[in-house]
RODO-2510 file (C-alpha; in nm, 4 decimals, decimal comma):
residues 315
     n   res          X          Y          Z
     1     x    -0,2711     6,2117     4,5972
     2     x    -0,1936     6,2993     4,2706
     3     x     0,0760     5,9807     4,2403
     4     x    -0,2046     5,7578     4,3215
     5     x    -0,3887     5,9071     4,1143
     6     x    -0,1274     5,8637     3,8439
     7     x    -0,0315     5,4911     3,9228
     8     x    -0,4508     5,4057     3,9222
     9     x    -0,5194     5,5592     3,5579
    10     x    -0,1263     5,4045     3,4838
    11     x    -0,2930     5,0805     3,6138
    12     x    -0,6275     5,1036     3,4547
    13     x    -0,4324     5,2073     3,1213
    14     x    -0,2556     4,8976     3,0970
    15     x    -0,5580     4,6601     3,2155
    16     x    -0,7362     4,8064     2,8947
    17     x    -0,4828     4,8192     2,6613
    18     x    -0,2848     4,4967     2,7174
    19     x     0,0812     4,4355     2,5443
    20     x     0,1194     4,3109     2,2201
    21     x     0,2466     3,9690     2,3906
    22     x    -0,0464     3,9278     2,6114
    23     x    -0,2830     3,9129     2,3127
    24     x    -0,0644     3,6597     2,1105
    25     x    -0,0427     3,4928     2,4299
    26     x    -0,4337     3,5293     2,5035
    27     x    -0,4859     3,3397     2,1194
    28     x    -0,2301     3,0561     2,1929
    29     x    -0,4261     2,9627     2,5066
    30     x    -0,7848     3,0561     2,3038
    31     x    -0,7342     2,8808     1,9919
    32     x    -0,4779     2,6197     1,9160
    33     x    -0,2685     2,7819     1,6297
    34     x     0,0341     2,5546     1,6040
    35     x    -0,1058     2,2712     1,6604
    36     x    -0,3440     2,3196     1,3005
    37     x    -0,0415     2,4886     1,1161
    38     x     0,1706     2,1518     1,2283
    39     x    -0,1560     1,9697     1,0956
    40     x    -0,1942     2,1803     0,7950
    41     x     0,1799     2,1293     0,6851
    42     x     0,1508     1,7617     0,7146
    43     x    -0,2062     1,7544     0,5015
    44     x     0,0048     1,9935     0,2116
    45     x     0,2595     1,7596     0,2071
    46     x     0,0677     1,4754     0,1790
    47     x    -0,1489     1,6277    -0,0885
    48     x     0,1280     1,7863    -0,2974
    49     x     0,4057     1,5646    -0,2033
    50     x     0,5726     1,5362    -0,5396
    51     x     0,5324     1,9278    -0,6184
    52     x     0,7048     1,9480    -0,2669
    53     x     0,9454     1,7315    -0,2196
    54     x     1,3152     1,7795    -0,3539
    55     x     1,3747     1,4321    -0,4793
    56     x     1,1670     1,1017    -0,5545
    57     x     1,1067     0,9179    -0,1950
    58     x     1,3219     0,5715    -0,3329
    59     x     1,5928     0,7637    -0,5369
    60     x     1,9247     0,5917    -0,3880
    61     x     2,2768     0,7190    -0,4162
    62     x     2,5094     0,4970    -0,2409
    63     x     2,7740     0,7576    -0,2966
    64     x     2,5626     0,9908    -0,0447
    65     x     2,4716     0,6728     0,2196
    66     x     2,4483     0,8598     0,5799
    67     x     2,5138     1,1788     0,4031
    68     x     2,4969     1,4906     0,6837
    69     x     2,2578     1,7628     0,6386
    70     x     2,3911     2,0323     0,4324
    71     x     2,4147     2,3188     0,7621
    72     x     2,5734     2,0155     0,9723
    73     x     2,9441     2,0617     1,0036
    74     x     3,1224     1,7356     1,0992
    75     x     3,4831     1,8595     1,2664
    76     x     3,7689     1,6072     1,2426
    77     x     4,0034     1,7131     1,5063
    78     x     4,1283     1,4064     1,5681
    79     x     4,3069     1,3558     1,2444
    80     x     4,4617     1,6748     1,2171
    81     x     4,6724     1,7114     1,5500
    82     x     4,7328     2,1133     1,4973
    83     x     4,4049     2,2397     1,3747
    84     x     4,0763     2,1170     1,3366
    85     x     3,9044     2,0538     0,9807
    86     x     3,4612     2,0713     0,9494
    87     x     3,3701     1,9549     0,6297
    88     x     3,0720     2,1013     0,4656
    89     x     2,7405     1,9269     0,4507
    90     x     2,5849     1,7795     0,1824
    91     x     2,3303     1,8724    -0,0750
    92     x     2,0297     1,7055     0,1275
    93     x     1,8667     1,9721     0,3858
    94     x     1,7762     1,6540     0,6495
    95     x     2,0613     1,4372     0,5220
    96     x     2,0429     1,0906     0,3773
    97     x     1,9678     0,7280     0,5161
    98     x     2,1572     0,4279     0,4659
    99     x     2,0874     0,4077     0,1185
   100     x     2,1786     0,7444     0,0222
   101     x     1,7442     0,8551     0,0031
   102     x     1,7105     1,2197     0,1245
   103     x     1,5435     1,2082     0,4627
   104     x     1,3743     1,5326     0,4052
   105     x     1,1970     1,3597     0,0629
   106     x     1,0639     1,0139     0,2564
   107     x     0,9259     1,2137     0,5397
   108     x     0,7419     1,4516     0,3144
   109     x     0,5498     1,1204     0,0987
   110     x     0,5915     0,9662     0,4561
   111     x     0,3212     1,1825     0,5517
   112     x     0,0352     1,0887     0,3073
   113     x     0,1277     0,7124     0,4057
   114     x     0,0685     0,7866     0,7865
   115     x    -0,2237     1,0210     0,6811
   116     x    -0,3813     0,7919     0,4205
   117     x    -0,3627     0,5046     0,7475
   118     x    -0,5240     0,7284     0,9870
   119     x    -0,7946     0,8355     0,8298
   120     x    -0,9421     0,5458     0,6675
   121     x    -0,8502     0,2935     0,9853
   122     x    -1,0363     0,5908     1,2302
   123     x    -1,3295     0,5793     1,0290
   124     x    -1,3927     0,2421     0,9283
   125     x    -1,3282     0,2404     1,3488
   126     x    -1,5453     0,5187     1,3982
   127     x    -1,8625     0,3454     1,2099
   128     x    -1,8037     0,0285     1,3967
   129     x    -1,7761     0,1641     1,7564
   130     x    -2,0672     0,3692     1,6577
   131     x    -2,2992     0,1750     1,5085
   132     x    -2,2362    -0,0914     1,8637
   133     x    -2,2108     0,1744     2,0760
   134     x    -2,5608     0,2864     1,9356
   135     x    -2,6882    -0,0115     1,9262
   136     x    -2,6184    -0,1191     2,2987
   137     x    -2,7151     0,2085     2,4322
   138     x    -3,0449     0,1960     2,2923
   139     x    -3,1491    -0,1681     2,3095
   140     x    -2,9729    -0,2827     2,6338
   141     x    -3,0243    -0,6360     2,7733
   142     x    -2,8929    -0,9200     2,6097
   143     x    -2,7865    -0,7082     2,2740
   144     x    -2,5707    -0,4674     2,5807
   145     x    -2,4047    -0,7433     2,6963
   146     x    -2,2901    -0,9116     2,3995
   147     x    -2,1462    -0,5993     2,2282
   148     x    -1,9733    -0,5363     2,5605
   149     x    -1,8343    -0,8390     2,6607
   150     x    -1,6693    -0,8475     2,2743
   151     x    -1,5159    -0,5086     2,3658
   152     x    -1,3510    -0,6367     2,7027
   153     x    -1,2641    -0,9268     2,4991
   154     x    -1,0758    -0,6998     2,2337
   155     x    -0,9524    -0,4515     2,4954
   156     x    -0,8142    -0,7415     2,7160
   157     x    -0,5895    -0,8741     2,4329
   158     x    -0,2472    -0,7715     2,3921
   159     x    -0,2413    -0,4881     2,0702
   160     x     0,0681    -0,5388     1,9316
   161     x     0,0734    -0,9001     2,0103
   162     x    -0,2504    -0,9120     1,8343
   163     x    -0,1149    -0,6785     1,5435
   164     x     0,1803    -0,8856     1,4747
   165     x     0,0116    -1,2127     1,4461
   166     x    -0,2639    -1,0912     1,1917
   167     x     0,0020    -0,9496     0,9676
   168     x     0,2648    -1,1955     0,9901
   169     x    -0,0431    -1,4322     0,8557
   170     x    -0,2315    -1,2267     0,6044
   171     x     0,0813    -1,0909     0,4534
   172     x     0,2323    -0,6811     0,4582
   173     x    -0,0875    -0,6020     0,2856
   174     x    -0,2270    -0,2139     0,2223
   175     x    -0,5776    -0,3509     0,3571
   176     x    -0,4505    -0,5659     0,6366
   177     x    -0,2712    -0,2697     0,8071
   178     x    -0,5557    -0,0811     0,7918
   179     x    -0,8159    -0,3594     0,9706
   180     x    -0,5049    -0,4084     1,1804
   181     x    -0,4918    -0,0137     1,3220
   182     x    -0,8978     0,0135     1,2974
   183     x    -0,8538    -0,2679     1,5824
   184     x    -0,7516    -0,0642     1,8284
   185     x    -1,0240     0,2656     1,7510
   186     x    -1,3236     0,1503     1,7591
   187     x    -1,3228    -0,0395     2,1481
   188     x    -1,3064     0,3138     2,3078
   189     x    -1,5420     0,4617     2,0698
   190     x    -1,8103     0,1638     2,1503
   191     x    -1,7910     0,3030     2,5364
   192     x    -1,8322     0,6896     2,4655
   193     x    -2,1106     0,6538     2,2437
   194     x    -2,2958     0,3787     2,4649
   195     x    -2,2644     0,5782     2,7778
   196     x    -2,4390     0,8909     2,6097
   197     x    -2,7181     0,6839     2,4338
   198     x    -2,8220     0,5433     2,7785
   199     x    -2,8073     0,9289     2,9311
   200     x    -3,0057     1,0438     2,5941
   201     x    -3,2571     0,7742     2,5190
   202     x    -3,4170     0,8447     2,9067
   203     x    -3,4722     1,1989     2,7826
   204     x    -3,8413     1,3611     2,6998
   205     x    -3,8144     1,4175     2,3074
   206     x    -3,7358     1,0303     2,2816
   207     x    -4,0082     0,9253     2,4268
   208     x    -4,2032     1,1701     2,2145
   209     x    -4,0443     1,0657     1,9388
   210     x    -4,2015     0,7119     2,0458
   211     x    -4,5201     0,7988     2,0616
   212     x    -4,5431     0,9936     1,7522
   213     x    -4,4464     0,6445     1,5622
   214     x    -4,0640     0,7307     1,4951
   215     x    -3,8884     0,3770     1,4039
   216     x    -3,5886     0,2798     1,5971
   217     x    -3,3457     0,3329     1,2888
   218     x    -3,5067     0,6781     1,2359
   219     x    -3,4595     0,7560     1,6259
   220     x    -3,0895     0,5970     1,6899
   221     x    -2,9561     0,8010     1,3522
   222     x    -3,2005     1,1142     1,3792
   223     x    -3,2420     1,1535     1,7264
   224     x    -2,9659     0,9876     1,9389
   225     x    -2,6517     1,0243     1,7131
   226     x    -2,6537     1,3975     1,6998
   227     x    -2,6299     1,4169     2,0863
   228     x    -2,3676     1,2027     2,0556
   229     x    -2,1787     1,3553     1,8047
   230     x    -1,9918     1,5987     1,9809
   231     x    -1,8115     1,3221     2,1977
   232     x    -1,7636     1,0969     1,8843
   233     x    -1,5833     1,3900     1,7048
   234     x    -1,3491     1,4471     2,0099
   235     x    -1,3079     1,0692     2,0642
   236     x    -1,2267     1,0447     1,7163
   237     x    -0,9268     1,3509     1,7195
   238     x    -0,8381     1,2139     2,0259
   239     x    -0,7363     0,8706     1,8509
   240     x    -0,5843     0,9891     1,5669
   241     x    -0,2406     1,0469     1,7256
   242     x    -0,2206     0,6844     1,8486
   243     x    -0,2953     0,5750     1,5101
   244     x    -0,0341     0,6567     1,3757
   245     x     0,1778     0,6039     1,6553
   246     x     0,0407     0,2893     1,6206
   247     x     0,1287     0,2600     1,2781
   248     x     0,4832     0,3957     1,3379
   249     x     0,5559     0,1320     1,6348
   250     x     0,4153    -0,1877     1,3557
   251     x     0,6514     0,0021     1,1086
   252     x     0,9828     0,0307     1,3654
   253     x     0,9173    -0,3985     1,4265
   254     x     0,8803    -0,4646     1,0438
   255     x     0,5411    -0,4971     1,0568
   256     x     0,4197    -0,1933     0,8558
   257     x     0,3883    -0,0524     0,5412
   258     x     0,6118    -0,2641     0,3197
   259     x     0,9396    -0,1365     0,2146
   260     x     1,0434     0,0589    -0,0519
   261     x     0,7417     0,2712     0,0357
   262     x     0,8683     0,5920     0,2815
   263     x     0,7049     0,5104     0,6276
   264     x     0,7879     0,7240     0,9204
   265     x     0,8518     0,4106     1,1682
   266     x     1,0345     0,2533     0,9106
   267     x     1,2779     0,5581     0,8854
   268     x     1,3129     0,5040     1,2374
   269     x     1,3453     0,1907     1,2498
   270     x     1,6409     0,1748     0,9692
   271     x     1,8359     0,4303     1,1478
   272     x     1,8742     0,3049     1,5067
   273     x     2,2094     0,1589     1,4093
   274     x     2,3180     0,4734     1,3169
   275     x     2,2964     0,6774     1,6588
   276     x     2,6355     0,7220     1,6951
   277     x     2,7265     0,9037     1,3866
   278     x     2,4382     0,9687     1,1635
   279     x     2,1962     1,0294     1,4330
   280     x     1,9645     1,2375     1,1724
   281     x     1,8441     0,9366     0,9791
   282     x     1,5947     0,8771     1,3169
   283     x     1,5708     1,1631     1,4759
   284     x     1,3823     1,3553     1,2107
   285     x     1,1130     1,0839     1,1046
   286     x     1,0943     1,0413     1,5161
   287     x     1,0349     1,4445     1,5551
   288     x     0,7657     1,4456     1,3387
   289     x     0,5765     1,1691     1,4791
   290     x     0,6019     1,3737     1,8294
   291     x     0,4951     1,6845     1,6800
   292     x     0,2197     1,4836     1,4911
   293     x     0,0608     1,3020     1,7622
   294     x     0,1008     1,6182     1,9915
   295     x    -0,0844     1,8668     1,7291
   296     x    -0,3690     1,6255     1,7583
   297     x    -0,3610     1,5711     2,0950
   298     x    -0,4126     1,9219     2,1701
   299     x    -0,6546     1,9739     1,9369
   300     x    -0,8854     1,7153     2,0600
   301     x    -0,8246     1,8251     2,3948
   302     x    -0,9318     2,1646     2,2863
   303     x    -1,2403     2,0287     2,1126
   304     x    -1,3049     1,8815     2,4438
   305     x    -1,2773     2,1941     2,5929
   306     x    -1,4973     2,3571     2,4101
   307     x    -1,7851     2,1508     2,3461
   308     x    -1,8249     1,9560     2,6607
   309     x    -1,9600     2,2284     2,8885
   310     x    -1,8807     2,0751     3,2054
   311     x    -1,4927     2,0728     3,1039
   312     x    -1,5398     2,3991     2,9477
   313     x    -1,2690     2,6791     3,0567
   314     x    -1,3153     3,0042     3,1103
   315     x    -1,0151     3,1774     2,9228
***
């Protein structure tokens, strides 16, 4: 009796004081930590890139070309038939490309490139798809069918198809990439806001809003768009990972940001021949795309989670 007794309060104990781990555990499923401190490097770094960075982005050294990272040891055993020689690394933490640049340097101003993309292509995207996605939503008919029939139209053609022919005509230009990414936002925007104007405009305060002489502008921007701000916000996060994985796929096919300018797909891009032996020129500019498009992935997906209370989870 007494051992039960023991192994109940032992029990009850442990229920109401849970282990350190369990609590960090119960914030990494609550609130997405890494994800904003991966986010929150990438924004300091883009901010304060030359304060940060060890080295101008287009320095070159062609003394240092595919220079290892300086904890890399590269062992030579096959020269030395007795005993095997690593030589040290060099002075660059991430190693150099091709053209003796430090890595670490071109990802760090890489990031305000891909930043700088993203945010201006997502909301020149965001205004579009919003302002049509209103628009249909509220008026319907023939206004409907036009602004969706444009969106199939867009959707149905081939992205990077599309994307390649606009900038091999217009040129490597700052403003063409940037129409050329907001392409491919502003579709799936058009269909998320136009589905929740047709579920809001049906509702009682809209019709009030009618009869007490509200305008249509006054009652898309003051009445519909906050109910469909929520889903605009998470369609938006959503979208910025693919932007600039968009960005970094027109970059890897020489379609990007021009060089000299650090670009992350262009890093990749200009180490693929290198695999073999310098395999860090494109696997660090590839890592942090993933971890870039991940963070904001899971953040959006948490935004979801949160604000949409039929996809809400109870943690």
């Amino acid at each position: 009796m007494n051992q039960a007794i023991r192994i109940t309060l032992a029990d009850i104990h442990s229920r109401t004081n849970p282990s350190v781990l369990r609590r960090v555990l119960y914030v990494l499923r609550r609130w997405p930590l890494i994800p904003i401190l991966i986010i929150s490097t990438l924004v300091t770094c883009a901010i304060f890139a030359e304060y940060i960075s060890p080295s101008l982005p287009n320095r070159q050294d062609l003394r240092d070309r595919t220079a290892a990272p300086s904890w890399y040891a590269q062992c030579m055993g096959d020269e030395k038939p007795y005993f095997d020689y690593c030589s040290r690394g060099s002075k660059y933490l991430l190693g150099a490309d091709p053209l003796g640049r430090d890595v670490l340097t071109r990802i760090i101003h890489g990031a305000r490139v891909s930043l700088t993309l993203a945010s201006i292509s997502i909301t020149v995207g965001m205004l579009v798809g919003a302002t049509l996605g209103l628009v249909a939503g509220y008026y319907g008919r023939y206004i409907d069918e036009v602004v969706m029939r444009l969106t199939d139209i867009t959707t149905a053609i081939p992205y990077l198809l599309l994307a390649l022919v606009i900038v091999v005509v217009l040129g490597q230009k700052f403003y063409v990439i940037i129409g050329v990414l907001a392409l491919a936002s502003w579709p799936e925007i058009v269909r998320l806001v136009r589905g929740q104007t047709l579920q809001i405009k049906t509702l009682d305060y809209i019709a009030l809003a009618k009869v007490a002489g509200a305008s249509d502008i006054r009652i898309l921007f003051r009445h519909i768009l906050p109910g469909v701000m929520n889903t605009l916000v998470v369609a938006t996060t959503l979208q910025v990972g693919g932007i600039i994985l968009a960005e970094s796929i027109l970059g890897y096919l020489g379609a990007g940001v021009p060089p000299p300018t650090p670009a992350w797909g262009a890093m990749v891009a200009d180490g693929r021949n290198y695999l073999s032996n310098s395999w860090w020129v494109a696997l660090f500019p590839g890592l942090a795309i993933f971890l870039t498009v991940l963070s904001f992935n899971f953040i959006g997906d948490w935004l979801r989670d949160r604000w949409d209370t039929r996809l809400r989870q109870i943690l």
